[in-house]
C-alpha positions as CSV (number, residue, x, y, z in Angstrom):
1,X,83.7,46.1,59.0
2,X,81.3,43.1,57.4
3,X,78.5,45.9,57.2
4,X,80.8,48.2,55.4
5,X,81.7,45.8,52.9
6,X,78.5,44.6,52.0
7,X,77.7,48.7,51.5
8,X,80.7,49.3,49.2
9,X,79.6,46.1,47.2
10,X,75.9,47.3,47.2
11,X,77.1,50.3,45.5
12,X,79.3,48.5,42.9
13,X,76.7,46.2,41.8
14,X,74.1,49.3,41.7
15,X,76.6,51.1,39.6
16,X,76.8,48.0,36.9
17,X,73.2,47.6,36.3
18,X,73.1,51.2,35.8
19,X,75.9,50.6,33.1
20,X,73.9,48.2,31.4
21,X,71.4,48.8,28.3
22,X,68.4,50.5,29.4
23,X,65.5,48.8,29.1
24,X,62.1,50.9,27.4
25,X,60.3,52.3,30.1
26,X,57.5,50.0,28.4
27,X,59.1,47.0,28.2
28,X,60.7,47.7,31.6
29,X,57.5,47.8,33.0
30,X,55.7,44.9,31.2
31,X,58.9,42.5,32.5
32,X,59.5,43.4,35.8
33,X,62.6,41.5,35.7
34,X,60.5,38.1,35.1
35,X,61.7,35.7,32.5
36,X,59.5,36.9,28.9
37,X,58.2,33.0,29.2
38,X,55.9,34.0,31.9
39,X,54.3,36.2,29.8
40,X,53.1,32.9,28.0
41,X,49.4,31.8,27.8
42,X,49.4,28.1,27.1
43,X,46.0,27.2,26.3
44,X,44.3,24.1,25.1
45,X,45.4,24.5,21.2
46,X,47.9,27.2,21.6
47,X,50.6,29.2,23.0
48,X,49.9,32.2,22.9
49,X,51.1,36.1,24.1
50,X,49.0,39.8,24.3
51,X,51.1,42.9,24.0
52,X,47.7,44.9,23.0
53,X,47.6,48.6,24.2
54,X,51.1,48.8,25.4
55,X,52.4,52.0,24.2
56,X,54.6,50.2,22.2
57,X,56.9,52.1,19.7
58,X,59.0,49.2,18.9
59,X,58.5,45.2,19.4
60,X,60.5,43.9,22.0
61,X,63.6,42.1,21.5
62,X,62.5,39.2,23.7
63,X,59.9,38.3,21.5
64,X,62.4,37.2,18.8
65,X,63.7,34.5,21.2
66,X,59.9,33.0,21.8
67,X,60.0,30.5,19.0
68,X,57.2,28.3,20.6
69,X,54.8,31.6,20.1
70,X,51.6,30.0,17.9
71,X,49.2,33.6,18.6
72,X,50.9,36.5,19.0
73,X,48.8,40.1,19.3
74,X,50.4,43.1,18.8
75,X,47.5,45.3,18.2
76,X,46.8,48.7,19.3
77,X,50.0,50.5,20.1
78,X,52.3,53.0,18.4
79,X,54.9,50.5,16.1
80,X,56.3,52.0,13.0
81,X,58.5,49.0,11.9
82,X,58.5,45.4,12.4
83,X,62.2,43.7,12.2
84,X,63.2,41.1,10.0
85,X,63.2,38.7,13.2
86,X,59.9,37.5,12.8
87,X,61.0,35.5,10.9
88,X,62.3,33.0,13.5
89,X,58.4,32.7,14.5
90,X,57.9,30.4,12.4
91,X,55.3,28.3,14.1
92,X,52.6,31.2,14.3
93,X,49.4,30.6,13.3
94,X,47.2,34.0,14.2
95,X,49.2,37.3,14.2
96,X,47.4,40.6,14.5
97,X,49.6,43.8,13.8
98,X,46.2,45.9,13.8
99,X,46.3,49.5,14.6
100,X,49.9,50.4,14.8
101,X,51.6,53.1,12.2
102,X,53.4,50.4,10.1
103,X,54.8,51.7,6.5
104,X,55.9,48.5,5.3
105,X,55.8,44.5,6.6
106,X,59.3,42.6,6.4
107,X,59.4,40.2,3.1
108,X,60.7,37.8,6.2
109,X,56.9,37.5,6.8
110,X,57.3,34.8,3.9
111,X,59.0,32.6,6.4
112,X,55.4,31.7,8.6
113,X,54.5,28.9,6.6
114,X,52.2,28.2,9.4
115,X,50.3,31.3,9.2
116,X,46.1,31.0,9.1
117,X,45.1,34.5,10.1
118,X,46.8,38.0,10.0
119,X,45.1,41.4,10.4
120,X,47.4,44.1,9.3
121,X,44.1,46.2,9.3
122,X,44.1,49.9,10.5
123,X,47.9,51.2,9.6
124,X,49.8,53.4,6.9
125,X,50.7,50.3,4.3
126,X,50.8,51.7,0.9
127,X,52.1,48.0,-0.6
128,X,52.3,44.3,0.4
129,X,55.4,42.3,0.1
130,X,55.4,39.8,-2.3
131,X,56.4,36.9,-0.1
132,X,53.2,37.2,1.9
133,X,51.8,34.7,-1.2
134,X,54.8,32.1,0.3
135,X,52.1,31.7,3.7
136,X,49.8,29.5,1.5
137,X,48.1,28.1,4.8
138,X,46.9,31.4,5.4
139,X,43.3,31.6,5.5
140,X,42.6,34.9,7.0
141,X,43.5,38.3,6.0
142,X,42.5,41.7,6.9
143,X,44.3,44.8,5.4
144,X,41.3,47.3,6.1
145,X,42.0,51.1,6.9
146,X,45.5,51.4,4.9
147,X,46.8,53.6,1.9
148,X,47.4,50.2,-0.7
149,X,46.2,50.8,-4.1
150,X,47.1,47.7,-6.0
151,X,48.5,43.7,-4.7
152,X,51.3,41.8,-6.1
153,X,50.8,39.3,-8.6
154,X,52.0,36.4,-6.8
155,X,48.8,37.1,-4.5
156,X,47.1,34.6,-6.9
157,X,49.1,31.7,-4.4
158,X,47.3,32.3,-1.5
159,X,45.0,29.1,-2.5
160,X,44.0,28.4,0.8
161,X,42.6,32.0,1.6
162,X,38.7,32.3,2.3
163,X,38.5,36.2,3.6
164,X,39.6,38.9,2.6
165,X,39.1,42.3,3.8
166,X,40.5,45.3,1.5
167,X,37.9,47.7,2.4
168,X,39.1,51.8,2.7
169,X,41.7,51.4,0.8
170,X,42.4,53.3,-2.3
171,X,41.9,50.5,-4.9
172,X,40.7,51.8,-8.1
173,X,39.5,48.8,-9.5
174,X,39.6,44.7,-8.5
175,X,43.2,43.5,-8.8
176,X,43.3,40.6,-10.9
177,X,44.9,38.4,-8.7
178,X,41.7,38.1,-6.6
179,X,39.6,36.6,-9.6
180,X,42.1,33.1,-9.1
181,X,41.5,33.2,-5.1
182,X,38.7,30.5,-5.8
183,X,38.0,29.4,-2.5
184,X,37.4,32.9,-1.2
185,X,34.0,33.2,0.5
186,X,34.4,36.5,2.0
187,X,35.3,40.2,0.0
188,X,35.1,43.5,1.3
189,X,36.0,46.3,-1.2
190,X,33.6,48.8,0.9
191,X,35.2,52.5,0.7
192,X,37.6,52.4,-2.2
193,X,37.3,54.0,-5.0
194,X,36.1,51.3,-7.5
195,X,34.4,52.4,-10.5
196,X,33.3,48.9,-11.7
197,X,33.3,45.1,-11.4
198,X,34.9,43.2,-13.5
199,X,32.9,40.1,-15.6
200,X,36.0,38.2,-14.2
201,X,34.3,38.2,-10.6
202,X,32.5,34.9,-12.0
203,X,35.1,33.0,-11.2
204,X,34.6,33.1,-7.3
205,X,32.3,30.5,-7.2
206,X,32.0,29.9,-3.4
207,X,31.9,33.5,-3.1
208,X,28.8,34.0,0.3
209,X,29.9,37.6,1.2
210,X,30.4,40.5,-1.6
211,X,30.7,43.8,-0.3
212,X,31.5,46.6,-2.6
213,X,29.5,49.8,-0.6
214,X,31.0,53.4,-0.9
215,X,32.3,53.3,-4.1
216,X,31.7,54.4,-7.5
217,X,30.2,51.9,-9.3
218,X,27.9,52.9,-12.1
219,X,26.9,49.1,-13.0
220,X,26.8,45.5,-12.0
221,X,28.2,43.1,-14.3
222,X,26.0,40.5,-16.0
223,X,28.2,37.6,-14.9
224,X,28.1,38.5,-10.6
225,X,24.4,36.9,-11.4
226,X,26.4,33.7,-12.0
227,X,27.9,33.1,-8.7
228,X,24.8,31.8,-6.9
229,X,26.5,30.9,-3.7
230,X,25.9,34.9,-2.6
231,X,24.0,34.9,0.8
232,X,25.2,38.7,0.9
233,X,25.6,41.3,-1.7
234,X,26.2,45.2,-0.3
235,X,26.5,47.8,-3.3
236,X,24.8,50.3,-1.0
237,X,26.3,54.3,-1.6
238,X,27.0,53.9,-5.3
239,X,25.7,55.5,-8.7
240,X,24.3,52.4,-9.9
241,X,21.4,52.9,-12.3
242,X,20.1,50.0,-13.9
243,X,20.2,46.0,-12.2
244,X,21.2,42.8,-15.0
245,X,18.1,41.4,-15.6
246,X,19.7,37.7,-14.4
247,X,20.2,39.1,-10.7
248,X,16.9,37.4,-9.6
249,X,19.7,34.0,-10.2
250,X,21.3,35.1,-7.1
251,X,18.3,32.6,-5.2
252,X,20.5,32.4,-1.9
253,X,19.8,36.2,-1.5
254,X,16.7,36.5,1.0
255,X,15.5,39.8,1.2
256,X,16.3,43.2,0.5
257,X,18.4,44.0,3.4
258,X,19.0,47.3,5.4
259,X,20.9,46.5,8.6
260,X,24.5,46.5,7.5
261,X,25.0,43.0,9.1
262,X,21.9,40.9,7.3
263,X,22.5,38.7,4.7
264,X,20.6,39.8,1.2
265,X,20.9,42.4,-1.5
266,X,21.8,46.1,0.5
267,X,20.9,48.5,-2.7
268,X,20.3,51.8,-0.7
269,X,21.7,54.7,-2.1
270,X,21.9,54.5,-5.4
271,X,20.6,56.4,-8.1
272,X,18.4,53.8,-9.4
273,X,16.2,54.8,-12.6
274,X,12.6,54.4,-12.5
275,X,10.3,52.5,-12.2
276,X,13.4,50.1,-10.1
277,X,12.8,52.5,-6.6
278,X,9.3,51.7,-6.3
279,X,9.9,48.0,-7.3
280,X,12.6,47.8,-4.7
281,X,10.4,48.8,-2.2
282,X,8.3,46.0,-2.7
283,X,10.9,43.7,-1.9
284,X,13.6,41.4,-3.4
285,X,10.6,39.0,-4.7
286,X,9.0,41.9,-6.6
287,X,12.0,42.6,-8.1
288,X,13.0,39.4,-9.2
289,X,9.6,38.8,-10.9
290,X,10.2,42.1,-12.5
291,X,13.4,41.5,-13.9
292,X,12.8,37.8,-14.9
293,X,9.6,38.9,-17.1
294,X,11.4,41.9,-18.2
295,X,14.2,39.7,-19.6
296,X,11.4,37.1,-21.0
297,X,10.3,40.1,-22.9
298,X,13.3,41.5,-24.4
């Protein structure tokens, strides 16, 4: 009789937690009916949590009540959309969306006012919210490998950031909100479809790493001689002819450079008119003597 019972009830509780909502097979999986806590990594500075390559198609509900997240990566799965609950994360400081098949972010992104690093890089954004310039901590952005063509004005607010990555992107020239990021010392514009610089550009004076390759840039503004903190300048794959004869101002550039990851001036691939190919292959020294007396003379 006690066996039978404990049968029938068996069954009945089976039969409710069929009933219930049906968990993702994903998410299912990635719980395995442990509380979403254990899922915490709480390391010396933060607390952080992975979801990377997870076959995710939506974020998890559970995250939205992990308010103590500080690091959260999302990177690498299949999300389209990203609710207005983030939000309630309020205390992250690194958040990495990177390689997903995200449209749009929430404006409820403004709400991380602890936010130092995000990489949005590597999804189908065609336009940033405005209230991205409300994380004014945020030190960090990458929105590389997108479909964005222009940034909101109020991007001028981000005071605090210091990289920026907008390479392959379809930018048609330098939004004018960048020019007013002065403690940028990191730009990538690589594979856009820029067809000059603006004389604005002076005006990142900490500036260390320009990198403009793959465009279509036919000349290099006089004033991008001015910002003599450049360690790095890549204009490689352009239709650049002629060099300002102040470029030999830019003193912090070593050498000609021709590894994509050393510091100097990368000029390979351009169209340069004679007699500036043979110069250039004597070296960034050669050249700088060349331009300075050629500007002595004129």
């Amino acid at each position: 009789m006690g066996t039978e019972h404990s049968k029938n009830e068996g069954r009945r509780r089976m039969f409710f937690l069929r009933k219930g909502p049906k968990l993702p097979a994903w998410e299912d999986a990635l719980l395995s009916g442990k509380d979403p806590r254990s899922l915490l990594k709480r390391g010396l500075h933060y607390v952080s949590l992975s979801l990377i390559m997870k076959g995710m198609t939506s974020a998890p509900d559970f995250l939205w009540g992990l308010p103590e997240v500080q690091k959260l990566n999302l990177s690498r799965n299949q999300l389209v959309a990203i609710p207005p609950s983030l939000g309630k994360l309020d205390r992250l400081v690194v958040l990495n969306l990177g390689g997903n098949r995200l449209k749009c972010l929430p404006k409820e992104i403004g709400l991380l006012r602890n936010l130092k690093v995000l990489f949005v890089n590597m999804n189908c954004l065609t336009e940033v919210p405005a209230e991205i310039s409300l994380c004014r901590k945020l030190e960090v952005l990458s929105l590389s490998h997108n479909c964005i063509s222009q940034l909101p004005s109020s991007f001028t607010d981000l005071t605090s950031l210091k990289k920026l990555n907008l390479s392959n992107n379809r930018f048609m020239q330098i939004p004018l909100c960048i020019f007013a990021l002065r403690s940028l010392d990191f730009l990538h514009l690589g594979s856009n479809r820029l067809e000059n610089i603006a004389e604005s550009v002076q005006y990142l004076v900490n500036l260390q790493i320009l990198i403009v390759e793959n465009n279509n840039i036919r000349s290099l503004p006089r004033s991008l001689c001015f910002i003599t903190a450049l360690e790095l300048l890549n204009v490689d794959y352009n239709s650049i002819q002629t060099l300002p004869d102040d470029l030999y101002l830019l003193h912090r550039l070593p050498r000609i450079a021709w590894n994509p990851m050393d510091k100097g001036l990368h000029i390979s691939h351009n169209p340069l008119s004679r007699p500036l190919p043979e110069i250039v292959e004597g070296g960034l020294d050669v050249l700088f003597s060349y331009l300075r007396e050629k500007k002595e003379h004129n």
